[in-house]
Z-matrix of the N, CA and C atoms (Angstrom, degrees):
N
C 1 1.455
C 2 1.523 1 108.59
N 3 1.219 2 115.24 1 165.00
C 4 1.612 3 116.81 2 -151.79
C 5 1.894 4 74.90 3 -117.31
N 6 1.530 5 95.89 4 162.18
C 7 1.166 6 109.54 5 -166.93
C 8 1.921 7 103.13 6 -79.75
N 9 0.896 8 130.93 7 20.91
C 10 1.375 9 122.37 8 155.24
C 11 1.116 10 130.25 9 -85.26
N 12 0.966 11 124.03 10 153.29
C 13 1.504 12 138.80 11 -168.51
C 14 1.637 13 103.25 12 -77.58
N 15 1.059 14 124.82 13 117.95
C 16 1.779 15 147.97 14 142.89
C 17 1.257 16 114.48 15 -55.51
N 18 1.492 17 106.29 16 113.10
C 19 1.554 18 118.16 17 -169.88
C 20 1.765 19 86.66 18 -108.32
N 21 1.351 20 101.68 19 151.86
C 22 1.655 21 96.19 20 155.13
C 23 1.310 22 133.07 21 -62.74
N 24 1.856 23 111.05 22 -22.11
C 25 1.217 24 121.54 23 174.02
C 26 1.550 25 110.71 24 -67.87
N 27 1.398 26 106.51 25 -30.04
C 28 1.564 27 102.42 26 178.27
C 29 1.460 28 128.57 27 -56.36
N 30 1.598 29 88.03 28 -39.92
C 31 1.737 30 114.97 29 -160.85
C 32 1.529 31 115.13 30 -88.46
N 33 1.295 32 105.86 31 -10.28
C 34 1.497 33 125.33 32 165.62
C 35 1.650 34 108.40 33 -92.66
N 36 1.149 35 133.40 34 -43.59
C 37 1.196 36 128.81 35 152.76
C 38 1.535 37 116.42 36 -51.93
N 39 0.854 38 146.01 37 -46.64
C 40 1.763 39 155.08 38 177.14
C 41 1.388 40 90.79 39 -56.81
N 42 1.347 41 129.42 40 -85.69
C 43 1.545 42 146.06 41 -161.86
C 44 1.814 43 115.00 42 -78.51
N 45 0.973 44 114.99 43 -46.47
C 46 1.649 45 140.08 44 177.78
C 47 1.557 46 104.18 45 82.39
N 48 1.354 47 106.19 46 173.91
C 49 1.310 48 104.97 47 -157.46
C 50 1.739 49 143.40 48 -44.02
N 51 1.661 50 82.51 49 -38.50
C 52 1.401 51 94.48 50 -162.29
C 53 1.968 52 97.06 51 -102.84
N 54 1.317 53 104.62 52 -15.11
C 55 1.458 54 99.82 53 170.64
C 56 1.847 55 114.31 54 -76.67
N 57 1.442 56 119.42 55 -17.43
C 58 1.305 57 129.34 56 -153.63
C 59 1.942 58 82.10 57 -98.86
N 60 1.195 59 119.17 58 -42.17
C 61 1.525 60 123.70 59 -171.74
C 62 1.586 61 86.89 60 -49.83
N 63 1.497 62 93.01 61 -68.36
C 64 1.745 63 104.15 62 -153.27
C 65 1.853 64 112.26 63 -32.01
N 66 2.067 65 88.30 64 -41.21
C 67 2.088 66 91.86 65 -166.64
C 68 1.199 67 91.10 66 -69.86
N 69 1.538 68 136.50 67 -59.00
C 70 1.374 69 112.94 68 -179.69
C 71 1.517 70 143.22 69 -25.04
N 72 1.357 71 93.38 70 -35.74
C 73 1.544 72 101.86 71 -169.76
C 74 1.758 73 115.32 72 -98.01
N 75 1.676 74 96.57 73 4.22
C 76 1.405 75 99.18 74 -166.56
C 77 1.958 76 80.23 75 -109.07
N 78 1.603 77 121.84 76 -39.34
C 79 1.243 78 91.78 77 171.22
C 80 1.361 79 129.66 78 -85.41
N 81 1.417 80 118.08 79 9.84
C 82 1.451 81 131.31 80 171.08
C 83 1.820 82 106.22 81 -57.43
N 84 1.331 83 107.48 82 -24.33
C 85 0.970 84 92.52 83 -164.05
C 86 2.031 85 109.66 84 -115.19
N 87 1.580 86 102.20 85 5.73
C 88 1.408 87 94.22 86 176.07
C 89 2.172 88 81.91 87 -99.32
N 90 0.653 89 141.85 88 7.90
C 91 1.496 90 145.30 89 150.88
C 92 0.899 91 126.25 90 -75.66
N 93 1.310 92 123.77 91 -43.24
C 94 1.657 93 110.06 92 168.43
C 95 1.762 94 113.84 93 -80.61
N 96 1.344 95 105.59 94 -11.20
C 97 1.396 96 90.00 95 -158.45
C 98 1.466 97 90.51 96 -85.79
N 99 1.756 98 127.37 97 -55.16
C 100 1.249 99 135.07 98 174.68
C 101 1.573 100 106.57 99 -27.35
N 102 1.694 101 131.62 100 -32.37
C 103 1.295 102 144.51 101 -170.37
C 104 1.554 103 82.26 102 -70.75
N 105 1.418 104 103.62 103 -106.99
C 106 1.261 105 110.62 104 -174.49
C 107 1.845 106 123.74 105 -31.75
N 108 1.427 107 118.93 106 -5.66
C 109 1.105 108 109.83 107 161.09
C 110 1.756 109 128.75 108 -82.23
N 111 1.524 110 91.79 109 -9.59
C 112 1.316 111 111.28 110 -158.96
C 113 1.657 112 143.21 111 41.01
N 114 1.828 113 72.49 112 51.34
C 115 1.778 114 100.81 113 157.52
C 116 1.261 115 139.37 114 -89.14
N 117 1.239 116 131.00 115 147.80
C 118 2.037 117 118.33 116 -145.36
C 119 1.780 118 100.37 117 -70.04
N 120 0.908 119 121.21 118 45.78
C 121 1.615 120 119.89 119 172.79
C 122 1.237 121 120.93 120 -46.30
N 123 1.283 122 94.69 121 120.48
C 124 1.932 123 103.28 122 -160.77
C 125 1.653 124 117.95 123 -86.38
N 126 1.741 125 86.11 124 -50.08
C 127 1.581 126 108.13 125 179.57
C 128 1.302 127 109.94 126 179.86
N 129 1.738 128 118.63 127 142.61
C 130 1.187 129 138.07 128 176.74
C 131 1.567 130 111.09 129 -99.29
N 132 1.363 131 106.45 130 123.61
C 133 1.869 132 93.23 131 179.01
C 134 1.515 133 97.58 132 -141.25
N 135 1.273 134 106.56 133 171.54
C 136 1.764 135 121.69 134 -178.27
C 137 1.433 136 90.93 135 -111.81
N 138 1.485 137 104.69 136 149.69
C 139 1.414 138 123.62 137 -163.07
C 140 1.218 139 108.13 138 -161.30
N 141 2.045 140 111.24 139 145.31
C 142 1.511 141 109.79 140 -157.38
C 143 1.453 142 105.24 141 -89.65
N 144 1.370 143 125.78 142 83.21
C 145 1.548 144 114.99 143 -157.51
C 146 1.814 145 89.07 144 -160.94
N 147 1.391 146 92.31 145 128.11
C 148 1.392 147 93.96 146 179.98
C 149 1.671 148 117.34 147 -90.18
N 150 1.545 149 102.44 148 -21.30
C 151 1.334 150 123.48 149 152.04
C 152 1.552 151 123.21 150 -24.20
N 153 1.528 152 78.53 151 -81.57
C 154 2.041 153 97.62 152 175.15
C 155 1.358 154 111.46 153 -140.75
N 156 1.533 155 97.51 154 71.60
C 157 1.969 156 97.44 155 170.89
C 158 1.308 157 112.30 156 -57.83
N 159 1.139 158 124.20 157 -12.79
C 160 1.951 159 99.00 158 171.52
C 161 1.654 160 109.45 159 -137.43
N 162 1.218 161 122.74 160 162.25
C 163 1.216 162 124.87 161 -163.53
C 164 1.730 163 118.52 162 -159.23
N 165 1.811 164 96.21 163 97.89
C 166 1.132 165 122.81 164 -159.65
C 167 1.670 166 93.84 165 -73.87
N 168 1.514 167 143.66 166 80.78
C 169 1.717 168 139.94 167 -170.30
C 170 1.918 169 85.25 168 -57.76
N 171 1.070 170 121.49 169 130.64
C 172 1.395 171 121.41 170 125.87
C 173 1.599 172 115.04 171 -147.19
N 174 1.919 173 104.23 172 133.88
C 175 1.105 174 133.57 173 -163.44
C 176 1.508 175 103.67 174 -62.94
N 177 1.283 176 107.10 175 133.01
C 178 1.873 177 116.26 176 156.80
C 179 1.673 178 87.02 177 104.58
N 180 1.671 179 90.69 178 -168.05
C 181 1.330 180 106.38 179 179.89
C 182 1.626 181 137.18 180 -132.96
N 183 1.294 182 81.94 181 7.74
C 184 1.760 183 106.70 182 165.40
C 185 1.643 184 112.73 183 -25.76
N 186 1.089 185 131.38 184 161.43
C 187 1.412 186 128.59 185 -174.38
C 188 1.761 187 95.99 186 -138.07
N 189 1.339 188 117.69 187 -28.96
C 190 1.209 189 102.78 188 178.59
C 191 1.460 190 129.40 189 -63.27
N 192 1.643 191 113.54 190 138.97
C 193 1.310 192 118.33 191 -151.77
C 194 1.469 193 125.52 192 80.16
N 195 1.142 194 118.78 193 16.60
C 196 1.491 195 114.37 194 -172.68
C 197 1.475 196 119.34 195 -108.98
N 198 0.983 197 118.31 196 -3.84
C 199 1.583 198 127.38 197 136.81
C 200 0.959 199 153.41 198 -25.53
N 201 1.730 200 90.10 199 -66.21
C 202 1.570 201 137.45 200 172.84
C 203 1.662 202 103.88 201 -80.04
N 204 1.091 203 125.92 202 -28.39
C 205 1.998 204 129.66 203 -173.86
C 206 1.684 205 81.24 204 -101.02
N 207 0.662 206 137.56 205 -67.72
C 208 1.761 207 141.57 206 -148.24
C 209 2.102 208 98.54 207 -54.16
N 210 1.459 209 101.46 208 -41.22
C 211 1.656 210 97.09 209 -174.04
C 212 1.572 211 86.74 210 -113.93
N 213 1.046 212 119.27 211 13.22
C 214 2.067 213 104.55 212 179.03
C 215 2.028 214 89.42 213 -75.41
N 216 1.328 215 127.05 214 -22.30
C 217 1.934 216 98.65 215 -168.12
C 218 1.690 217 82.17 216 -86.04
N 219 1.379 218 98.98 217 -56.71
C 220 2.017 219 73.05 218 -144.27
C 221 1.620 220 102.90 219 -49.21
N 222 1.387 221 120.30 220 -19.33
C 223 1.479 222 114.63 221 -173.42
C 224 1.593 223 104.42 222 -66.12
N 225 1.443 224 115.54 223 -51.59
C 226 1.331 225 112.88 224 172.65
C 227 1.627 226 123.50 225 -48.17
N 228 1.382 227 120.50 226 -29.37
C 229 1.621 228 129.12 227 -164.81
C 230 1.655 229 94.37 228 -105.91
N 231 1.133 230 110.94 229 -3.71
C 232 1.694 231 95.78 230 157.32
C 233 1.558 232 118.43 231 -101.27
N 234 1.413 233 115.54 232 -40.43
C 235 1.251 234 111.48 233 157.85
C 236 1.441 235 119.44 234 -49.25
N 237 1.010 236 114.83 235 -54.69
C 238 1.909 237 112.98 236 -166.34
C 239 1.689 238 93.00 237 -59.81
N 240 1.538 239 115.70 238 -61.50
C 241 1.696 240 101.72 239 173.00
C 242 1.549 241 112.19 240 -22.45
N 243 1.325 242 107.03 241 -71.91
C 244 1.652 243 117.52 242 -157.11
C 245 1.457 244 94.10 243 -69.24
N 246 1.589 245 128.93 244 5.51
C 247 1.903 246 109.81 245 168.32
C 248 1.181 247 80.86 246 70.82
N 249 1.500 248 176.84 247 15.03
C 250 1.630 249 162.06 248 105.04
C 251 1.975 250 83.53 249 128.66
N 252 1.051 251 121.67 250 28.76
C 253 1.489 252 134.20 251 -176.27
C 254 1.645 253 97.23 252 -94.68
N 255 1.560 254 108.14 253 52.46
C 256 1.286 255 86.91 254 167.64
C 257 1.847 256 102.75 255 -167.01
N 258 1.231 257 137.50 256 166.70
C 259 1.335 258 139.93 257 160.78
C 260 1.169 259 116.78 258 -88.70
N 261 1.548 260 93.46 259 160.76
C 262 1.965 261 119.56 260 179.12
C 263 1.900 262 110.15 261 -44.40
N 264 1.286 263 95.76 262 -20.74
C 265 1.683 264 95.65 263 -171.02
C 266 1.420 265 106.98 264 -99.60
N 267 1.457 266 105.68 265 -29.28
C 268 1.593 267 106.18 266 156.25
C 269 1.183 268 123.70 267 -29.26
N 270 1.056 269 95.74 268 -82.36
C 271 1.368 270 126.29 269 143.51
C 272 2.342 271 131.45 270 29.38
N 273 1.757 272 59.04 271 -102.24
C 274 1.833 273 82.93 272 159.16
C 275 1.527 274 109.93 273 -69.01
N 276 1.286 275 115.66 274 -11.58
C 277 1.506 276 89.61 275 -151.19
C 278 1.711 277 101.36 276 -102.02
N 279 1.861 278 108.54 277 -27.27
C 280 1.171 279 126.64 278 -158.88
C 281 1.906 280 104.72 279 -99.55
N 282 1.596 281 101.34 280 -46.54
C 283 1.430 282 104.36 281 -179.16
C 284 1.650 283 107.76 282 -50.14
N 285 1.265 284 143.92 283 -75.26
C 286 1.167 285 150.27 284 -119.52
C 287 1.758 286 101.45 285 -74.32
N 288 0.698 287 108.02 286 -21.58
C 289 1.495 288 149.81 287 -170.57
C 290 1.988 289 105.84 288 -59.99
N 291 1.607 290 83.85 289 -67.25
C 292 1.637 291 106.55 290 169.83
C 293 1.727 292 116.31 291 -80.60
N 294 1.000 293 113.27 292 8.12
C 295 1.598 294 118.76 293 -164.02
C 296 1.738 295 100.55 294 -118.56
N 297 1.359 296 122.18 295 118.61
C 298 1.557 297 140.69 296 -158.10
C 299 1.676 298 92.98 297 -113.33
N 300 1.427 299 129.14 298 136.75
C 301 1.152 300 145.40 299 -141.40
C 302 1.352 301 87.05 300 -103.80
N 303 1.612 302 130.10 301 -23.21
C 304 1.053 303 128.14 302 -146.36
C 305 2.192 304 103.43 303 -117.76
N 306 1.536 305 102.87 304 -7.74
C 307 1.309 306 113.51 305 141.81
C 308 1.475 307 135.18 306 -58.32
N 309 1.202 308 90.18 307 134.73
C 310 2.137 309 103.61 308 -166.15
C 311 1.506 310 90.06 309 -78.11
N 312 1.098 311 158.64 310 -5.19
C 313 1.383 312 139.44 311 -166.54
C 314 1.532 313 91.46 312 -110.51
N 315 1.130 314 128.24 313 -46.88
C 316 1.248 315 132.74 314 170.34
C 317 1.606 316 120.27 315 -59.30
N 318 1.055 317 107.12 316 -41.41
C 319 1.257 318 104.92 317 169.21
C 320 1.837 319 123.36 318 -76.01
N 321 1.360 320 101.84 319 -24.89
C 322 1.675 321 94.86 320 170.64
C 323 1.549 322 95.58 321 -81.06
N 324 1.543 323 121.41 322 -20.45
C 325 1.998 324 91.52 323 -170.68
C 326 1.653 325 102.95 324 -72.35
N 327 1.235 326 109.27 325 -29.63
C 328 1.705 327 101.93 326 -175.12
C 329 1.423 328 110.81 327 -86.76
N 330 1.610 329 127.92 328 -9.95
C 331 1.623 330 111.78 329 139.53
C 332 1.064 331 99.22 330 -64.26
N 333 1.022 332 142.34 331 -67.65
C 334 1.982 333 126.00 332 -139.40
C 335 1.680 334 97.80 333 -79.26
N 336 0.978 335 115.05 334 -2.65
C 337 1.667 336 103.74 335 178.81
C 338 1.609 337 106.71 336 -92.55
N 339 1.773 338 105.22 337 -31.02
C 340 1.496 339 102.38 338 174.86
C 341 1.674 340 98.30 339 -83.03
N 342 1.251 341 142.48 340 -64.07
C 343 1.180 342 149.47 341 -145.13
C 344 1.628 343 86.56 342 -53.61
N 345 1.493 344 140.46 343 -71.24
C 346 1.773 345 150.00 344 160.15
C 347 1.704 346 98.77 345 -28.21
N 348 0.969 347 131.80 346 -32.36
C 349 1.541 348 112.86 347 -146.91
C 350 1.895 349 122.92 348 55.60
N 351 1.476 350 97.81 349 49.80
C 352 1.353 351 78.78 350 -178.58
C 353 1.601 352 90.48 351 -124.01
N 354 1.595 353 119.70 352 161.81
C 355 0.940 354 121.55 353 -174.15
C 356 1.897 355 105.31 354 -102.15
N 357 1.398 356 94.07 355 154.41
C 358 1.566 357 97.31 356 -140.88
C 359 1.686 358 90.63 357 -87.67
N 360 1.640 359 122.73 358 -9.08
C 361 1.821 360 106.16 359 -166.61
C 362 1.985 361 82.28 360 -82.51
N 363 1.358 362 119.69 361 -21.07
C 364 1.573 363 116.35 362 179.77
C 365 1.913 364 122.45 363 -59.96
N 366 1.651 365 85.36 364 -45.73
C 367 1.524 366 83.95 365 179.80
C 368 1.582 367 117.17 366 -93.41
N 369 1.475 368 108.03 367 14.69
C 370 1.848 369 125.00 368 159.50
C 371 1.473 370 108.28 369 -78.18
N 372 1.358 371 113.95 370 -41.52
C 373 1.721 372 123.60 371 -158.88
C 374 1.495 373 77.88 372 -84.44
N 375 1.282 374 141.23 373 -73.91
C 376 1.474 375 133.21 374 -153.60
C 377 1.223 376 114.58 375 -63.90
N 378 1.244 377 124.63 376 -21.98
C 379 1.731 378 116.10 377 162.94
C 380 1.356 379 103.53 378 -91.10
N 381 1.181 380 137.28 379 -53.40
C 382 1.508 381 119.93 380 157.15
C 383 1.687 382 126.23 381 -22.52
N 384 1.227 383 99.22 382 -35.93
C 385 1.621 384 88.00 383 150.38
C 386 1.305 385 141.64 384 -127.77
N 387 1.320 386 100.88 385 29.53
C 388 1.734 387 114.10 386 169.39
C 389 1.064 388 106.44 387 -93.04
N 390 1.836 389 122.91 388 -42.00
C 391 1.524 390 132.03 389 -170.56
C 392 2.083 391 103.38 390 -76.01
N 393 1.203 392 105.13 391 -37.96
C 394 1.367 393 92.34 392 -178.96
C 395 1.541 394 109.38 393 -84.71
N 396 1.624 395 125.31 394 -10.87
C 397 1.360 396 103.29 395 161.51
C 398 1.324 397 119.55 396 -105.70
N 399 1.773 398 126.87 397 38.22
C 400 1.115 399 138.12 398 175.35
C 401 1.707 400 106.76 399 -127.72
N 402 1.788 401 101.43 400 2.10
C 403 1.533 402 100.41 401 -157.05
C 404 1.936 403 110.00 402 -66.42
N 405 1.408 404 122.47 403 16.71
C 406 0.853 405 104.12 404 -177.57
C 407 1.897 406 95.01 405 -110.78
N 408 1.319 407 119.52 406 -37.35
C 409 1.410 408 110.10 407 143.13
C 410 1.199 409 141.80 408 -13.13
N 411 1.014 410 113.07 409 -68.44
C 412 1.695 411 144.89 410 175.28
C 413 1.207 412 101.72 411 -66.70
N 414 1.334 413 133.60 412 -51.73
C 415 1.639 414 110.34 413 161.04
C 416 1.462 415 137.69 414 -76.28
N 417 1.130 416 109.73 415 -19.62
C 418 1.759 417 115.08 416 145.29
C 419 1.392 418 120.50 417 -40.90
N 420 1.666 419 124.07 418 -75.83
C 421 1.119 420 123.29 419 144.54
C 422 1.382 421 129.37 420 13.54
N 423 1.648 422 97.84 421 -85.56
C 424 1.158 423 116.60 422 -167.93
C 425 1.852 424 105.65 423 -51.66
N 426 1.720 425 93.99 424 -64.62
C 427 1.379 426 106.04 425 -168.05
C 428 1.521 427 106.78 426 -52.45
N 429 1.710 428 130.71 427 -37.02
C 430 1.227 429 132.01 428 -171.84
C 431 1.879 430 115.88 429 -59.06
N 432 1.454 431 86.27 430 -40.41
C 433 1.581 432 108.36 431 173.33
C 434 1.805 433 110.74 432 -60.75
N 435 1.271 434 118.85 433 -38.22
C 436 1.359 435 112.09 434 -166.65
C 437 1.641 436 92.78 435 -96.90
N 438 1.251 437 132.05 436 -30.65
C 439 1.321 438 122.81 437 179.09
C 440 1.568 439 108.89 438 -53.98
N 441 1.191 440 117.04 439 -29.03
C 442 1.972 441 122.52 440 -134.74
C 443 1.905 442 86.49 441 -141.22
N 444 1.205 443 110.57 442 -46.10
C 445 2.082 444 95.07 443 175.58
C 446 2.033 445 111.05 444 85.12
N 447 1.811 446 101.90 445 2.54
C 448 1.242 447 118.18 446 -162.92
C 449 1.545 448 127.61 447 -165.70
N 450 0.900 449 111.79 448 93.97
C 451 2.086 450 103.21 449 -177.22
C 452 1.253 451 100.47 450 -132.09
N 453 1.602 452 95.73 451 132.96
C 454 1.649 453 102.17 452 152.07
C 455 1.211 454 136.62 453 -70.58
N 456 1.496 455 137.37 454 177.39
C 457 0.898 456 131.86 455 173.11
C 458 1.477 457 124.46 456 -66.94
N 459 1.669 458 112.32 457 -24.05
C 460 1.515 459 113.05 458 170.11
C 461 1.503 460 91.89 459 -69.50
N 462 1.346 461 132.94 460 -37.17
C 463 1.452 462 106.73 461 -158.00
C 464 1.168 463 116.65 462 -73.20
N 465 1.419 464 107.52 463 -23.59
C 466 1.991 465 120.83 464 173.29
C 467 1.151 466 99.13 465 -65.05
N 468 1.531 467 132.99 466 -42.99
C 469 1.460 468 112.20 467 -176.16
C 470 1.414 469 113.81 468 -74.00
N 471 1.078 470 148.98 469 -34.17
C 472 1.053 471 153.47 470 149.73
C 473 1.475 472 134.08 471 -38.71
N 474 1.448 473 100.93 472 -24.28
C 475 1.638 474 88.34 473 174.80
C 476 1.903 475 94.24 474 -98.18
N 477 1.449 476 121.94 475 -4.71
C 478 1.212 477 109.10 476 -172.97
C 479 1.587 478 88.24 477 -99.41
N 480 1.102 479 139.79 478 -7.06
C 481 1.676 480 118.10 479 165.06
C 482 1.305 481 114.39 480 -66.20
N 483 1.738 482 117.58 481 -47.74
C 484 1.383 483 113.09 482 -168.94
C 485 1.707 484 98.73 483 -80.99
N 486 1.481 485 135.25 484 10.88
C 487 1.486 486 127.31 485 173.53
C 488 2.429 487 109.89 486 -93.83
């Protein structure tokens, strides 16, 4: 990113409205989860890149939890679509569907699910229920992120104290 400043007005012009909501809310959710995994999460920002419009920073190179952060947005940006109006079998049945083999977030959860040995419909059900009993979190997040295009990690902790 070039040293100018990213307004939301920018990034809604670049993306437009309802596409710029959507990245927010899909990296709202590799941010909270990396939080709640308690990985060194530095800062979440929106960025003019169709590549990688959002960019979850966390420091080092630890792999644990990266499974669980790697499918926590699109899992989060299908729930927030569906209003969280939906079940675990929904779920399975509707996501996989929307998920492209040839996506980098997708592709590190199915390394880190083989590299862990964990099986991947397990680490769907367990953020499926961290994100729907954090979903009022996770839309703070989200919304804080699309107001502002930028949060630190104090600011993530902070909107999850007063949630």
């Amino acid at each position: 990113m070039s040293e100018q400043t990213l307004t939301r007005e920018s990034l809604v012009e670049f993306f437009g409205e309802e596409e710029f909501k959507k990245l927010c809310n899909h990296e709202a959710g590799h941010a909270l989860i990396a939080f709640l995994f308690k990985r060194p999460l530095e800062y979440v920002k929106m960025d003019k890149s169709k590549e990688r419009p959002g960019i979850t920073h966390i420091a080092g190179s630890e792999l644990e939890g990266d499974a669980h952060i790697a499918m926590a947005g699109h899992l989060a940006e299908f729930l927030m679509r569906k209003d969280f109006a939906c079940d675990l079998d929904t779920v399975m049945k509707d996501l996989p569907a929307e998920l492209y083999k040839s996506d980098p977030d997708y592709q590190r959860f199915q390394a880190a699910c083989y590299y862990f040995q964990l099986s991947e419909a397990n680490v769907v059900e367990q953020l499926f229920n961290i994100l729907m009993a954090c979903r009022k979190s996770l839309c703070e997040i989200a919304a804080a992120l699309n107001a502002r295009a930028y949060l630190s990690r104090a600011d993530i902790e902070e909107i999850l104290k007063k949630g």
